[in-house]
VOGU-3710 file (C-alpha; in Angstrom, 3 decimals, decimal comma):
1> xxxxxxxxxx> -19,791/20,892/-15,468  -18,029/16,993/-16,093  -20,212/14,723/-18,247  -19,473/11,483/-16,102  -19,548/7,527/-17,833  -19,861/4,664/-15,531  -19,723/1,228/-17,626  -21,402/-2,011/-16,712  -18,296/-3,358/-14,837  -18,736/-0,724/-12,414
11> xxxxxxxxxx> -22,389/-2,193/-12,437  -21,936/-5,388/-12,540  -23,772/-6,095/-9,859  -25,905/-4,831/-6,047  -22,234/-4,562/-4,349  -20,455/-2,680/-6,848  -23,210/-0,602/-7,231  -23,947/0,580/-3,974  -20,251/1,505/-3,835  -20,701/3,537/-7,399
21> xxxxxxxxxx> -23,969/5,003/-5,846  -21,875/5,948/-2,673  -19,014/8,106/-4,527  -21,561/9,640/-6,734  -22,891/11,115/-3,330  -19,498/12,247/-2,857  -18,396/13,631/-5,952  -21,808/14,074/-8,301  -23,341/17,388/-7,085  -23,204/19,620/-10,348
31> xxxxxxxxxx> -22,259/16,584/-13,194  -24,036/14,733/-15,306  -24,160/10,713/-15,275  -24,427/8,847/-18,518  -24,694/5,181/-17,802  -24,273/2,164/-19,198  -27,219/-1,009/-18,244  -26,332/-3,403/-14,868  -24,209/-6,149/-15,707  -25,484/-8,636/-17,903
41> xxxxxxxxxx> -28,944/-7,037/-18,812  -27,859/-6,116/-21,884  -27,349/-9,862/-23,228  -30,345/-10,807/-21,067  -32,388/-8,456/-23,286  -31,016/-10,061/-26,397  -31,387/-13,352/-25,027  -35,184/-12,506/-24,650  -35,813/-12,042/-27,952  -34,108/-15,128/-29,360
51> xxxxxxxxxx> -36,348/-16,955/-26,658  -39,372/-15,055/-27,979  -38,661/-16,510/-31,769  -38,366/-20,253/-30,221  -41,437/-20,575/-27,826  -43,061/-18,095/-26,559  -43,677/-19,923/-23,086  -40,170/-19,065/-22,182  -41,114/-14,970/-22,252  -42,546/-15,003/-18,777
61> xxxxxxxxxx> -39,613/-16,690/-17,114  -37,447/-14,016/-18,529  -39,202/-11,265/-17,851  -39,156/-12,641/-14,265  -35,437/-13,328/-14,177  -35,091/-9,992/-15,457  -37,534/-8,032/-12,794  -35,264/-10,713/-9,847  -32,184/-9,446/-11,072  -33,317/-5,392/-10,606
71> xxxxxxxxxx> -35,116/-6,105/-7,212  -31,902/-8,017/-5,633  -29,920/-4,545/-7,067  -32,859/-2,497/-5,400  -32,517/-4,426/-1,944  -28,524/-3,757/-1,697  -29,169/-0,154/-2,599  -32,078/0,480/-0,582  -32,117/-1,875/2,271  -35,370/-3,009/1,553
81> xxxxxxxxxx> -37,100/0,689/2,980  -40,403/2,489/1,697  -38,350/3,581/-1,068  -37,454/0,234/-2,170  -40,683/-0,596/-2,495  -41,954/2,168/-4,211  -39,228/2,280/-7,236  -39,756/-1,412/-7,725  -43,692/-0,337/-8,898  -42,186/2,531/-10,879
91> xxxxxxxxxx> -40,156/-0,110/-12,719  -43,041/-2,547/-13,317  -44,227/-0,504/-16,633  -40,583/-1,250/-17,960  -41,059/-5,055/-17,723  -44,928/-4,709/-18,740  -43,997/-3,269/-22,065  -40,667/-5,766/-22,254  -43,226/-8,936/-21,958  -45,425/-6,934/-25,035
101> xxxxxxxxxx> -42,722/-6,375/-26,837  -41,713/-10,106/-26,494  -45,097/-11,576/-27,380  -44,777/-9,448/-30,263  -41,740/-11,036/-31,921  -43,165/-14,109/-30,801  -46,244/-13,594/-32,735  -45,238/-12,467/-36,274  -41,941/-14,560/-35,833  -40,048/-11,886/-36,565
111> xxxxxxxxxx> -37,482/-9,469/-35,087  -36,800/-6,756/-36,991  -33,763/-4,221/-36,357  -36,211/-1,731/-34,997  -37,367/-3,766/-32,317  -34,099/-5,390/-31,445  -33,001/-1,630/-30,996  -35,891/-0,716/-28,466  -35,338/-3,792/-26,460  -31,527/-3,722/-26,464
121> xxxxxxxxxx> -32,446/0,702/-25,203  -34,128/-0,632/-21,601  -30,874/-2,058/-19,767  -30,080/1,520/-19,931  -32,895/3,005/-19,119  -33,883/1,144/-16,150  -30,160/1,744/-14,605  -30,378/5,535/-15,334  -34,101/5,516/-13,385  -32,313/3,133/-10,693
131> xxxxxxxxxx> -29,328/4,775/-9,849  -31,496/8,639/-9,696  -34,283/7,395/-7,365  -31,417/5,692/-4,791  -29,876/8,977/-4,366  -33,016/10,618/-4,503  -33,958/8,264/-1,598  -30,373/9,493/0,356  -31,362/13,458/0,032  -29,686/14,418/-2,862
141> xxxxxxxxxx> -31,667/16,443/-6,073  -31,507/14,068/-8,638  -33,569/13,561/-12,138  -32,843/11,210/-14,647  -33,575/12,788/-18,567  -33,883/9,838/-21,367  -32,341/10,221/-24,525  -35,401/10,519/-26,748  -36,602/12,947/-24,913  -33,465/14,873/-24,278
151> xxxxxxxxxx> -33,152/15,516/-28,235  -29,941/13,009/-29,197  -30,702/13,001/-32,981  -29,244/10,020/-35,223  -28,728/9,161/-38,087  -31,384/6,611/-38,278  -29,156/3,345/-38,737  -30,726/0,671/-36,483  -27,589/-1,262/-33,999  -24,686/1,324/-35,133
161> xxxxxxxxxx> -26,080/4,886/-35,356  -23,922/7,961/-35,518  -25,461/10,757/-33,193  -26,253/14,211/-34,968  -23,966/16,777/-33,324  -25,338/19,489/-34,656  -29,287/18,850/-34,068  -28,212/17,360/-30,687  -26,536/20,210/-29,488  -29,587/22,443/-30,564
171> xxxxxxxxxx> -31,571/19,891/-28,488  -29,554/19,473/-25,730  -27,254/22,464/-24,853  -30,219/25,007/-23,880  -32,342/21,971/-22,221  -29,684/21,334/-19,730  -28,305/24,505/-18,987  -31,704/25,372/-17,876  -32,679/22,563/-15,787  -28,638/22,093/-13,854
181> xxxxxxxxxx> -27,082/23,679/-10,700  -24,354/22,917/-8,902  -26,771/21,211/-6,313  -28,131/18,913/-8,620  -27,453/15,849/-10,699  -28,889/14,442/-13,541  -28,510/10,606/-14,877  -29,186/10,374/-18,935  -28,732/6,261/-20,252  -26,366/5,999/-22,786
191> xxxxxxxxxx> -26,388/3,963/-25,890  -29,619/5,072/-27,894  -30,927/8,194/-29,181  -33,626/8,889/-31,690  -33,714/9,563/-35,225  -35,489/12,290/-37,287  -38,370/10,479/-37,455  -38,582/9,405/-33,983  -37,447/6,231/-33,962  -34,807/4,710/-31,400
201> xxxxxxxxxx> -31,542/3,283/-32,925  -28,568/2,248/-30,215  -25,400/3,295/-31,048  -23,977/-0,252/-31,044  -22,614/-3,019/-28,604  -20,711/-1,098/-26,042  -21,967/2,542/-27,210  -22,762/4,450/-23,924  -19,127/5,592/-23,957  -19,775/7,028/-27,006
211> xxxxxxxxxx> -23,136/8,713/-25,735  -20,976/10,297/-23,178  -18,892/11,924/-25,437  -21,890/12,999/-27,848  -23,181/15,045/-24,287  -20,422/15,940/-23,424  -19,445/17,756/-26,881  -23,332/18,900/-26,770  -23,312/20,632/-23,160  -19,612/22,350/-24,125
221> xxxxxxxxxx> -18,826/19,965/-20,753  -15,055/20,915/-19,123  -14,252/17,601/-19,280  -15,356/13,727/-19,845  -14,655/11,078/-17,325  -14,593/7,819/-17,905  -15,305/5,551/-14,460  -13,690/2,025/-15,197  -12,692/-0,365/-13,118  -9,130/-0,118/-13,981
231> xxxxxxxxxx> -6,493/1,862/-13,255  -6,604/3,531/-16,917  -4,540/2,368/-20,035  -1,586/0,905/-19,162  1,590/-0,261/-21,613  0,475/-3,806/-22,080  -2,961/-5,909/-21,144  -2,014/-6,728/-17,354  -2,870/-10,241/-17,837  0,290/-10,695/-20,173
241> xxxxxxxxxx> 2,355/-8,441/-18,631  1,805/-8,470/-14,598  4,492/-5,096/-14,587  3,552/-3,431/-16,917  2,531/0,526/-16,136  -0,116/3,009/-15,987  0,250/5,794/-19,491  -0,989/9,439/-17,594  -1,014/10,881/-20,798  -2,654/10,084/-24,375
251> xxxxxxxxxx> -3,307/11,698/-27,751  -7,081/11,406/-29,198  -5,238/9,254/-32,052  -3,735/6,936/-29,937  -6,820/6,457/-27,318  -8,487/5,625/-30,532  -5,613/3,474/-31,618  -5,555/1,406/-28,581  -9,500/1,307/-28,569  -9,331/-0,663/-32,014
261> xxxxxxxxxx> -7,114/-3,116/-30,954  -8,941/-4,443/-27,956  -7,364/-2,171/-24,928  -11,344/-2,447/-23,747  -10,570/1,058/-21,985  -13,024/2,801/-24,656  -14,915/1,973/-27,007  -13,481/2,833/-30,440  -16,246/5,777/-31,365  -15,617/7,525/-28,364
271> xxxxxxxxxx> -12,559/9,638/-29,383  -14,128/11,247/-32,140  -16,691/13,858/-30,363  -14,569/14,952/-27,589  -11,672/15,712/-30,223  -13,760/18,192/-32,519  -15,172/19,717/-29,360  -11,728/20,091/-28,176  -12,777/18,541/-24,324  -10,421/16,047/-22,367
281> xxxxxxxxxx> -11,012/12,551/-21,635  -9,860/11,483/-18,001  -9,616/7,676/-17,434  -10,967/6,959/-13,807  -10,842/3,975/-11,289  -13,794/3,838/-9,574  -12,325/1,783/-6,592  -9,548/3,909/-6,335  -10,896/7,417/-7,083  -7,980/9,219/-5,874
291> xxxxxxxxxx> -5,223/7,414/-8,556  -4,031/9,543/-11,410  -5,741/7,698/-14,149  -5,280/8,407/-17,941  -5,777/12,093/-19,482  -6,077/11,851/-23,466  -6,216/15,288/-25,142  -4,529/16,663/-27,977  -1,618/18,354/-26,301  -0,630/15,287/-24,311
301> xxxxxxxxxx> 3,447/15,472/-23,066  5,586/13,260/-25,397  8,415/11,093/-23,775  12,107/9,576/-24,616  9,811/6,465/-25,512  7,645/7,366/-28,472  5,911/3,958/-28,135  2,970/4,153/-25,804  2,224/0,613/-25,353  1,584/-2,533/-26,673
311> xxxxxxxxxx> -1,737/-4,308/-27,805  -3,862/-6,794/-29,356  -6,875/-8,413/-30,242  -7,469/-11,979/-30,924  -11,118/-10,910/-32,546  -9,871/-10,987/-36,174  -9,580/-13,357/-39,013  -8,565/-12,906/-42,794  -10,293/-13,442/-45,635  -7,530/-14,041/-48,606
321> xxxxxxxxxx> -9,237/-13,388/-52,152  -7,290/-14,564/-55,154  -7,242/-12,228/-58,657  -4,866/-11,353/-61,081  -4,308/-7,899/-61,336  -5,895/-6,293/-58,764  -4,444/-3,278/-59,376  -5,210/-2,678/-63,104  -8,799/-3,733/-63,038  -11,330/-1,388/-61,653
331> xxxxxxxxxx> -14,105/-2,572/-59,612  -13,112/-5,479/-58,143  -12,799/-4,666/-54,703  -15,897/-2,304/-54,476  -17,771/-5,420/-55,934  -16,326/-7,110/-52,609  -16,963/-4,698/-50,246  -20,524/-4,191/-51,635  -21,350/-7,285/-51,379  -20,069/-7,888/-47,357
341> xxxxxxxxxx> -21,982/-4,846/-46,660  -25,349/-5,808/-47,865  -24,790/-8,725/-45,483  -24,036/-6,198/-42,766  -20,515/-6,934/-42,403  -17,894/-5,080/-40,824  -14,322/-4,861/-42,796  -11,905/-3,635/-40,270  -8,984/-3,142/-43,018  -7,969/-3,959/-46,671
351> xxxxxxxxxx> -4,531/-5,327/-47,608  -4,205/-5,253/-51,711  -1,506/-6,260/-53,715  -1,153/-7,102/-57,646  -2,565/-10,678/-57,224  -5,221/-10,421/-54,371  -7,072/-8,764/-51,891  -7,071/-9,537/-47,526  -10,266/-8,409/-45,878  -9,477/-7,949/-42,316
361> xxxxxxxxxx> -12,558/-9,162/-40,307  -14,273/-9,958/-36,611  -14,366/-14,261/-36,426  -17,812/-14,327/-36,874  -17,761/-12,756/-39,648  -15,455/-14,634/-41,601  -17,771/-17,526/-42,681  -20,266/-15,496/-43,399  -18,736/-13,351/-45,995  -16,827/-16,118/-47,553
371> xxxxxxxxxx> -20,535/-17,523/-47,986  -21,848/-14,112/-49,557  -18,737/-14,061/-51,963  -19,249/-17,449/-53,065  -22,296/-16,176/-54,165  -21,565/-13,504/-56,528  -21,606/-14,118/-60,086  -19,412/-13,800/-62,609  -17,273/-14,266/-59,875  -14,505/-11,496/-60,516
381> xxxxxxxxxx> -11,645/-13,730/-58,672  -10,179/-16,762/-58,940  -10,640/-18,548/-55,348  -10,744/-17,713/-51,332  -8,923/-18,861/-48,712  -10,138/-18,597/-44,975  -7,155/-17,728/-42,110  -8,328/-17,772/-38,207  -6,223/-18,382/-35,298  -4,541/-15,505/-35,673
391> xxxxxxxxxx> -3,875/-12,288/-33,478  -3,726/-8,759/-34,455  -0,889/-7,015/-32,816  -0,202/-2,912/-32,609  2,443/-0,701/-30,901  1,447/2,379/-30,291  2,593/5,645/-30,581  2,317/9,389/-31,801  4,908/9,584/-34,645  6,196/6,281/-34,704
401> xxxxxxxxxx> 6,480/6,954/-38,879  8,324/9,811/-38,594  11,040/7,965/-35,578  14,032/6,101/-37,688  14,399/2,475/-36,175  11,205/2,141/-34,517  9,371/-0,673/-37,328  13,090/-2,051/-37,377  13,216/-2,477/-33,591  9,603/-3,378/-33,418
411> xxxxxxxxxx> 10,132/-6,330/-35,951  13,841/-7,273/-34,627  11,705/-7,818/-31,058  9,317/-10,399/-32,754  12,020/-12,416/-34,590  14,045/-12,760/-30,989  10,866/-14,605/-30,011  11,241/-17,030/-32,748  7,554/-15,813/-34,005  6,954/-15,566/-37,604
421> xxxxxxxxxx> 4,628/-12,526/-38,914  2,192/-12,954/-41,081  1,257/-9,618/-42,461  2,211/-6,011/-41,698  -0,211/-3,013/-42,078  1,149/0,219/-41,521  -2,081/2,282/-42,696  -2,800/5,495/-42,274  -2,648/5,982/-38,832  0,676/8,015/-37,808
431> xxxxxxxxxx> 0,440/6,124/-34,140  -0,151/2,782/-34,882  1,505/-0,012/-36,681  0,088/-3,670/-37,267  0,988/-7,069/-37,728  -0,524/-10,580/-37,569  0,607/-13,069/-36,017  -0,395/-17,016/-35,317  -2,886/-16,808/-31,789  -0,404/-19,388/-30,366
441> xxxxxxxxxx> 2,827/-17,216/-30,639  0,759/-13,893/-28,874  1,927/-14,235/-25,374  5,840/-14,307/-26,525  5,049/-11,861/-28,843  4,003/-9,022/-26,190  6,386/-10,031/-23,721  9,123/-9,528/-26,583  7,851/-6,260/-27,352  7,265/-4,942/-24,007
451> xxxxx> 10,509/-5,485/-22,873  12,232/-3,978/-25,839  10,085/-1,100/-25,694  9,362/-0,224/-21,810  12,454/-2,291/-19,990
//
């Protein structure tokens, strides 16, 4: 049995769809589907509630764009049969309990992370009810099963939960083993689960690739695909490098590698359950179903080249805190990170030396904690300094640490490109080192690299 992901870009809208729903015919019989919300419902949903705070008049017209936006999906599926008809009544308790839901923040003026988490859960939901009834409608035994009530435990943490293996599994290994064939196929939404106490929590922007892996490593599946549409992960972003080429074969560490650093193949949680449950990840194009794709396992074939590919993200910004003596005073930096995490912030690394501290962190996050630090008091450092426009560059690699030459060639490549870096990070990673530099010296900066490493 596969546990099978298909994203929101495979979603994205009635055409792309109908072609998903079409190879799913083909190919589903015996797999489960965990899938990601249409295109664009998921910020819809969000949307909503940041109507519902400002005037509540504007919850009816959303609830109605919302509603269009499934029945135009319905029509290219269905052809406007019977069927058609009948699942669009099946989904009007969805948008019933939306509009309640709305009113609700609207009311008390509040939206709490509770609520923002059962909202965010129905782009999901409605998709996984969607996608079951078409084929349902074209002959084929399908059920959809929603998280909750499938048994996917969390921790509790509203907007980035961590799933439960072990109370999942419990849940979910005997439930579907006794409700699958090989006739059948079964569509679960991704990106929520429940906690202890019954509550939903979502597993955070972009988390139904991580669902799949939690079901996968719950129903001991033979192997997780991932249906993109792309090829799979290639040696450079294709819109900086036109040539560059498709990698057949990954490690977990350097899936996750290339996750971090903005590869958008995966999202950067997804490695983790698939490698303790020892199952494969297989990168799919859903418009070309037949290509080879991307296999990531632990046991992946190692080349001449050690260095996988090349990547970045432009999502960062640096946070520069001043302090003398960083390293002989204790307390300092847990004061920091303390304090950005009460404010719910993210700190993607930490660069120390004797005289100050770099938080690594997403843009919008950098004004906000240099807000929250100005606040603390005594104030254990000595001033701040705010760096954006800057990129965050990797190459990637299994045992790039333990290769002579390769930081050496790596940083010889930038200098040819005239491009100045502005910090190095190594870390802990044994296939992946990083470097800033300025957002306006990326484009040479991955060319550079690409051809020194794959030309």
């Amino acid at each position: 049995m596969k546990v099978i992901k298909i994203g929101g870009g495979c979603l994205k809208n009635g055409k792309a769809a109908r072609a998903i729903v079409d190879l799913i015919a083909q190919k589903g019989l015996g797999q489960i589907f965990v899938l990601s919300a249409f295109g664009g419902i998921t910020d819809m949903l969000i949307h909503g509630i940041d109507t519902a705070l400002q005037n509540e008049a504007g919850i009816v017209p959303t609830i109605e764009e919302m509603t269009q936006h499934h029945h135009h999906i319905i029509d290219e599926l269905m052809d406007v049969t019977p069927h058609a008809g009948q699942l669009k009544e099946e989904l009007e308790s969805f948008f019933l309990t939306l509009e309640r839901y709305y009113y609700g923040i609207s009311f008390t003026r509040e939206a709490t992370p509770r609520m923002k988490d059962i909202i965010a859960s129905y782009g999901e939901r409605i998709s996984a009810v969607i996608i079951s009834r078409v084929l349902e409608s074209r002959g084929c035994r399908s059920e959809f099963l929603m998280p909750d009530v499938a048994g996917i435990i969390t921790d509790g943490k509203y907007m980035d939960a961590t799933a439960d293996m072990t109370r999942t599994r419990d849940n979910l290994y005997p439930l579907i083993r006794s409700i699958m064939d090989e006739r059948k196929m079964l569509f679960i939404p991704g990106f929520f689960g429940k906690s202890r106490d019954g509550e939903i929590t979502t597993f955070g922007r972009g988390g139904s690739d991580y669902s799949a892996a939690v079901v996968a490593a719950a129903v001991d599946a033979e192997v997780l695909e991932i249906w993109k549409d792309t090829e799979g992960f290639m040696t450079a972003d294709p819109d900086n490098i036109p040539d560059c080429r498709l990698i057949p074969e990954l490690t977990y560490e350097e899936a996750a590698e290339l996750s971090y650093t903005g590869a958008g193949i995966l999202h950067a949680r997804t490695v983790e359950p698939a490698r303790k449950a020892g199952i494969g990840i297989s990168i799919r194009n859903t418009f070309n179903p037949e290509a080879p794709g991307s296999m990531i396992t632990d046991h992946a074939r190692t080349t001449d080249r050690v260095i996988k590919s090349v990547s970045y993200t432009t999502d960062i910004s640096v946070l520069k805190i001043f302090a003398s003596g960083v390293g002989a005073r204790y307390g300092i930096l847990s004061q920091i990170t303390d304090t950005l995490a009460r404010d719910a912030v993210n700190i993607k690394s930490v660069v120390t030396s004797q005289t100050g501290i770099s938080l690594l962190l997403a843009r919008d996050d950098l004004d906000r904690s240099f807000n929250a630090l100005k606040q603390v008091k005594p104030r254990p450092f000595r001033k701040m300094q705010k760096v954006s426009g800057v990129a965050l560059v990797s190459i990637v690699g299994e045992g790039l640490h333990r290769n002579r030459g390769i930081a050496a060639k790596c940083f010889t490549a930038v200098s040819q490109a005239k491009v100045n870096i502005e910090m190095i990070s190594f870390g802990t990673s044994n296939a992946a080192l990083y470097f800033l530099v300025k957002e306006r010296d990326l484009d040479q900066t991955i060319n550079s690299l690409h051809s020194t490493f794959f030309d």
